[in-house]
Kinemage of the C-alpha trace (Angstrom):
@kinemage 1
@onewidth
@group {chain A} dominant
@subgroup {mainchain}
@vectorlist {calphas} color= white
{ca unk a 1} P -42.564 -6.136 10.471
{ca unk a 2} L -39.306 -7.490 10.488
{ca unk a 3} L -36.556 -4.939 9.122
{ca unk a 4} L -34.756 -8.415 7.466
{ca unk a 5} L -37.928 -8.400 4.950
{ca unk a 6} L -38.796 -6.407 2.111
{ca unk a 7} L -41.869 -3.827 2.697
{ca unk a 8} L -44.218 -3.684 -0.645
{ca unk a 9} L -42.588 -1.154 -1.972
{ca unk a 10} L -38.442 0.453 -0.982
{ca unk a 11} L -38.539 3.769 1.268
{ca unk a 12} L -36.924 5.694 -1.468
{ca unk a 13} L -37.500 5.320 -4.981
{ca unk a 14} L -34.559 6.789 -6.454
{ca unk a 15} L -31.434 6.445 -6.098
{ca unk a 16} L -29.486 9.269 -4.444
{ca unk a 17} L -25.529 10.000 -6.103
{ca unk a 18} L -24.310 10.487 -2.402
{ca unk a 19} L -25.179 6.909 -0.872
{ca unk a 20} L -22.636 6.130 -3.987
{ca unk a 21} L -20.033 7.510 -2.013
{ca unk a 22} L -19.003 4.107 -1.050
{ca unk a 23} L -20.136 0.394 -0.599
{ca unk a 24} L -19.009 0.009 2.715
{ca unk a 25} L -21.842 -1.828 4.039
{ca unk a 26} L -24.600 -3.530 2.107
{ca unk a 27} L -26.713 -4.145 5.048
{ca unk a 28} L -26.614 -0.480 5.797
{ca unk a 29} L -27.558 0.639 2.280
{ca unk a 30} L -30.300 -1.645 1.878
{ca unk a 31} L -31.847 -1.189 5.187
{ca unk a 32} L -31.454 2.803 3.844
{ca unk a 33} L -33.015 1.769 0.896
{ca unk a 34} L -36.153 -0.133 1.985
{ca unk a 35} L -37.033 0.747 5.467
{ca unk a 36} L -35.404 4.144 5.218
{ca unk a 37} L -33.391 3.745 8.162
{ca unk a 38} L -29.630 5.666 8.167
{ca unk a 39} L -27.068 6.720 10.438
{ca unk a 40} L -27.662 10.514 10.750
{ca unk a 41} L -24.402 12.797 10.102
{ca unk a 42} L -23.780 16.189 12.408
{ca unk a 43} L -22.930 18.184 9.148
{ca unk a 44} L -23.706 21.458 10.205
{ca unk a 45} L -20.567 23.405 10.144
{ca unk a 46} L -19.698 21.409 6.848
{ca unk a 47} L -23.115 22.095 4.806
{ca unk a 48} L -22.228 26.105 5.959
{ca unk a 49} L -18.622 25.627 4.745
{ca unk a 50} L -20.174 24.563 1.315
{ca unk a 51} L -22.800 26.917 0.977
{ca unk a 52} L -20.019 29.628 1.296
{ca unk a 53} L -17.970 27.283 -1.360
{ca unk a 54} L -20.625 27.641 -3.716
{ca unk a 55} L -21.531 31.594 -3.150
{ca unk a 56} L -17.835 32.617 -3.757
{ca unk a 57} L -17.954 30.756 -7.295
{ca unk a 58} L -21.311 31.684 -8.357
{ca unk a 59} L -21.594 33.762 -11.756
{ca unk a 60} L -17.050 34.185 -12.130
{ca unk a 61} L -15.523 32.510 -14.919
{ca unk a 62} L -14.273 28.999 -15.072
{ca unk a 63} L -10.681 30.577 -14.792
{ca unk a 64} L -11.237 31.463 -11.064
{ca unk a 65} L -11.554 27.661 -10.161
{ca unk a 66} L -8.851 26.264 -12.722
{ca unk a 67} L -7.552 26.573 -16.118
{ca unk a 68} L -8.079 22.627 -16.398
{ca unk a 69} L -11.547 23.369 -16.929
{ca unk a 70} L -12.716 24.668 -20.596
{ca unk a 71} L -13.797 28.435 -20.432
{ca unk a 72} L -17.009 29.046 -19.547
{ca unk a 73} L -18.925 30.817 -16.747
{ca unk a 74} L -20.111 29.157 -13.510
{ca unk a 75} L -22.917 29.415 -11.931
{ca unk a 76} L -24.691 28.035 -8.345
{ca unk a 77} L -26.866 25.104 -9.792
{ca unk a 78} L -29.070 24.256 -6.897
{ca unk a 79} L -31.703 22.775 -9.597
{ca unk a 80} L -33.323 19.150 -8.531
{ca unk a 81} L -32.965 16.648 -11.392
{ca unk a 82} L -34.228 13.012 -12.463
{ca unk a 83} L -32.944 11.013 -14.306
{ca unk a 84} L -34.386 8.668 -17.144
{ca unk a 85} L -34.638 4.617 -14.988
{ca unk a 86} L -31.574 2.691 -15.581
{ca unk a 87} L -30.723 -0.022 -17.172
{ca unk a 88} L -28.518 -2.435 -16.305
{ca unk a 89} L -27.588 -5.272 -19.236
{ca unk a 90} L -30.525 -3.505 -21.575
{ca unk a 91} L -33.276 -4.409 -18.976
{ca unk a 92} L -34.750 -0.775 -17.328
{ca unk a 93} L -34.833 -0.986 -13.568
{ca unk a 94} L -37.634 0.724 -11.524
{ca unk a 95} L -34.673 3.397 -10.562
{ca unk a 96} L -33.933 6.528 -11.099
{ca unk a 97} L -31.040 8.985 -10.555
{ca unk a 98} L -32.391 12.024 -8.276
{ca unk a 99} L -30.328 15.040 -6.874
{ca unk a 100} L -28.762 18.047 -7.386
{ca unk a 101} L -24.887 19.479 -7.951
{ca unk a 102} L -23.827 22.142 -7.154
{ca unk a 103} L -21.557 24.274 -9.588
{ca unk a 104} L -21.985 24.126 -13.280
{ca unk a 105} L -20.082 25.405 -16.451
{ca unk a 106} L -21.837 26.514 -19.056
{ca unk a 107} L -19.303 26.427 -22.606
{ca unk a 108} L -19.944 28.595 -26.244
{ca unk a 109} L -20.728 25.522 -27.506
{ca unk a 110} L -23.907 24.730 -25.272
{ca unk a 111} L -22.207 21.846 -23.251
{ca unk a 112} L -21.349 21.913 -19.826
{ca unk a 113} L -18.942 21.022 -17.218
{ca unk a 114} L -19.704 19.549 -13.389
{ca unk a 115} L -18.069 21.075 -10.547
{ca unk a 116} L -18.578 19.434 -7.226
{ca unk a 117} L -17.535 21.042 -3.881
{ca unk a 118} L -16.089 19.133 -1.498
{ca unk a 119} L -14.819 20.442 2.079
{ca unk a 120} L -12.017 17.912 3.371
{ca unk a 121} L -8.824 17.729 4.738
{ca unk a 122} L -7.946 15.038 3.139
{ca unk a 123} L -3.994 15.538 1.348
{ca unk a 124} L -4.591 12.711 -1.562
{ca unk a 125} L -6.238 13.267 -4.711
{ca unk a 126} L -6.284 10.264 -5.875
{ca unk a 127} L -8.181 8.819 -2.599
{ca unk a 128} L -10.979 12.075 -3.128
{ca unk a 129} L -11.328 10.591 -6.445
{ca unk a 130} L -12.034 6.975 -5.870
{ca unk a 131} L -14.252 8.760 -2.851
{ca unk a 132} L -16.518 10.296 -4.938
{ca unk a 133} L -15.983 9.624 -9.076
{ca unk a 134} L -19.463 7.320 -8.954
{ca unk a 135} L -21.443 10.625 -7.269
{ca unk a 136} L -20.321 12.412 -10.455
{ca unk a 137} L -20.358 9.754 -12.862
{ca unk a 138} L -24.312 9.656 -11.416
{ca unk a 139} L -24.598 13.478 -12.188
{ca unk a 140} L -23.455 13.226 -16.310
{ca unk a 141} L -25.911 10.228 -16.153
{ca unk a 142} L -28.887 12.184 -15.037
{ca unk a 143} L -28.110 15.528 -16.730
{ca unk a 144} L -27.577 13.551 -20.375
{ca unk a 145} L -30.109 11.179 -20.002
{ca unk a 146} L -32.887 13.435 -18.119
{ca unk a 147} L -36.652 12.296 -17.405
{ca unk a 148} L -37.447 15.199 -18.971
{ca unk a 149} L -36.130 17.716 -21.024
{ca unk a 150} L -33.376 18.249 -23.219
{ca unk a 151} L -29.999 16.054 -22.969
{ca unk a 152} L -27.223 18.385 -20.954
{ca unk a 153} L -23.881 16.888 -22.819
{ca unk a 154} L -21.549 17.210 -20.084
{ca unk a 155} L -17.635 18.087 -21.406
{ca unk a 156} L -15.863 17.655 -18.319
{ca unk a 157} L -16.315 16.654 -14.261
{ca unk a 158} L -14.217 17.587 -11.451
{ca unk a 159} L -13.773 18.181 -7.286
{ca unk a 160} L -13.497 21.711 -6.045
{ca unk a 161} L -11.569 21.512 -2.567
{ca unk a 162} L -11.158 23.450 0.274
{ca unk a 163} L -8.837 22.427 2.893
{ca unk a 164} L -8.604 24.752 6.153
{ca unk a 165} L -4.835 25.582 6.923
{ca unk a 166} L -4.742 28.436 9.264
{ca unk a 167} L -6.817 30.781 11.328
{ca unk a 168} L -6.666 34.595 10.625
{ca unk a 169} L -6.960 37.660 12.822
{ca unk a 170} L -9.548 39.949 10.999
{ca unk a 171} L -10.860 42.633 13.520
{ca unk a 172} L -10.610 42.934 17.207
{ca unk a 173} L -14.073 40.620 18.166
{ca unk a 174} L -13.666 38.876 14.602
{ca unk a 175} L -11.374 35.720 13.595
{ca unk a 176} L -11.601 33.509 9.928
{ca unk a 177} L -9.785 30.787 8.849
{ca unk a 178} L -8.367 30.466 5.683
{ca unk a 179} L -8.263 27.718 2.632
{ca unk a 180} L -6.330 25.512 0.498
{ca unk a 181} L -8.383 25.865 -3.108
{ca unk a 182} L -7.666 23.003 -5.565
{ca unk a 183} L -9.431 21.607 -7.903
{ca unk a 184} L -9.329 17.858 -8.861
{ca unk a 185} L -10.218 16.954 -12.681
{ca unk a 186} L -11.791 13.359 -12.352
{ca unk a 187} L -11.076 11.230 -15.420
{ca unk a 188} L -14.634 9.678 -17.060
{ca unk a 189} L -15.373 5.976 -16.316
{ca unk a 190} L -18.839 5.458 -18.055
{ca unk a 191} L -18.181 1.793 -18.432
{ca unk a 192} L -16.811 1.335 -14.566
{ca unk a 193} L -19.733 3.095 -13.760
{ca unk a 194} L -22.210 1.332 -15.424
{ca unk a 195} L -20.645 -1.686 -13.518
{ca unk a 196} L -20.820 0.108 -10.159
{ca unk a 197} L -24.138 0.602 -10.647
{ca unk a 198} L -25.314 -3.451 -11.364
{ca unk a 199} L -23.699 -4.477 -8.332
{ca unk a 200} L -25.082 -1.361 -6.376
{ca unk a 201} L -28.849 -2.255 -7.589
{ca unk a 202} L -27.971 -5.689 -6.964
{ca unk a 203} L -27.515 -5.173 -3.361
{ca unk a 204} L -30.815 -3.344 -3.116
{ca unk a 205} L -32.666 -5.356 -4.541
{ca unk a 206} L -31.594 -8.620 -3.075
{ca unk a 207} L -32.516 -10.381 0.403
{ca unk a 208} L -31.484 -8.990 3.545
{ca unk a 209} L -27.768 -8.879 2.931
{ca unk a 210} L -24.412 -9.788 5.461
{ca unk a 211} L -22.714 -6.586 7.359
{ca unk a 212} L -20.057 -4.915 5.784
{ca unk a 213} L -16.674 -6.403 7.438
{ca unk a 214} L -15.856 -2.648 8.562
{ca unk a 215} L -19.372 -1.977 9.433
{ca unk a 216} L -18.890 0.178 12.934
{ca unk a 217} L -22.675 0.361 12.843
{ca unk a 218} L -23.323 -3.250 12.464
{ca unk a 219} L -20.800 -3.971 14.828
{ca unk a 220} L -22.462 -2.037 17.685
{ca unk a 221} L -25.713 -3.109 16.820
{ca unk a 222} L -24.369 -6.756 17.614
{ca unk a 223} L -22.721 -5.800 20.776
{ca unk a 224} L -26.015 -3.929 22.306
{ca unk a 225} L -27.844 -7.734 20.953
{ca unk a 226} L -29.973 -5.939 18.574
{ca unk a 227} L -32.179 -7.883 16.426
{ca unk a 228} L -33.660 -7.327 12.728
């Protein structure tokens, strides 16, 4: 079968908050979407770096990530979750939201707030926000408008960062590094969102679509003469 034509029925059928990290290429995210195929990432050493994020956070107060977020105490939320289909312009879509986050605030008042880890280097907030606002946006989506369940009303989202800034000398065969913490409260944008996510569908679920103009992948495919 040609990968330019739709199979019966997409490869996934939800849609995952961390293919919203960005629409850099909508050839690469449909191709994701309907024949399953995707670049793989060598995250090793990062998914360890977060697991140890989220361990060192698990069960302490809100105040031992940041006083921007309302007290409450945190906890490792490791919990799969689906979301209720979406609609875009009042018509339901056959998607759903699916993943997980992975700290969460529970408040007094039985609302929550979304912590995401993130280990970068980057320096600029404001780029780690347009990075990844939509992947959070997708979690208050999923966790107030569950498939099943009670509604989660969600009081506040934000990025927990650590940025490695030196190596340390613990015992004789026995080195660490050590981190920049700071969190990065992430203003809400239902409406943006709900935008983001029309145009994102729309990609899927139109024809075989032109390569990103940054696409690396695309562009190497072409140069090797690959064919869909």
């Amino acid at each position: 079968m040609s990968l330019s034509k739709k199979p019966a029925t997409p490869h996934r059928s939800t849609l995952s908050p961390s293919s919203f990290y960005n629409i850099r290429c909508p050839r690469c995210l449909w191709l994701e979407y309907w024949h399953g195929i995707k670049l793989p990432a060598n995250l090793a050493l990062q998914l360890l770096l977060s697991r140890l994020q989220e361990a060192a956070y698990d069960g302490v107060t809100s105040k031992a990530i940041s006083e921007e977020i309302p007290l409450g105490k945190v906890e490792r939320y490791k919990k799969r979750f689906t979301s209720q289909p979406v609609k875009i312009n009042g018509e339901e879509t056959r998607w759903k939201i699916y993943g997980e986050i992975d700290l969460l605030v529970h408040h007094s008042d039985n609302t929550y707030s979304i912590v995401d880890g993130k280990v970068s280097m980057k320096k600029d907030a404001d780029a780690l926000i347009d990075s990844y606002w939509t992947q959070l946006e997708a979690y208050v989506f999923a966790f107030e408008n569950p498939l099943e369940g009670d509604a989660m009303p969600i009081k506040s989202i934000g990025l927990l960062q650590w940025r490695i800034d030196d190596s340390l000398h613990l015992e004789d065969d026995k080195r660490g590094f050590s981190v920049d913490h700071r969190y990065i409260p992430i203003p809400r944008r239902p409406e943006k969102f709900q935008d983001f996510l029309a145009e994102f569908i729309g990609i899927i679920e139109g024809e075989f679509p032109e390569s990103g103009d940054d696409c690396e992948t695309c562009k190497y495919l072409e140069k090797i003469g690959f064919s869909y």
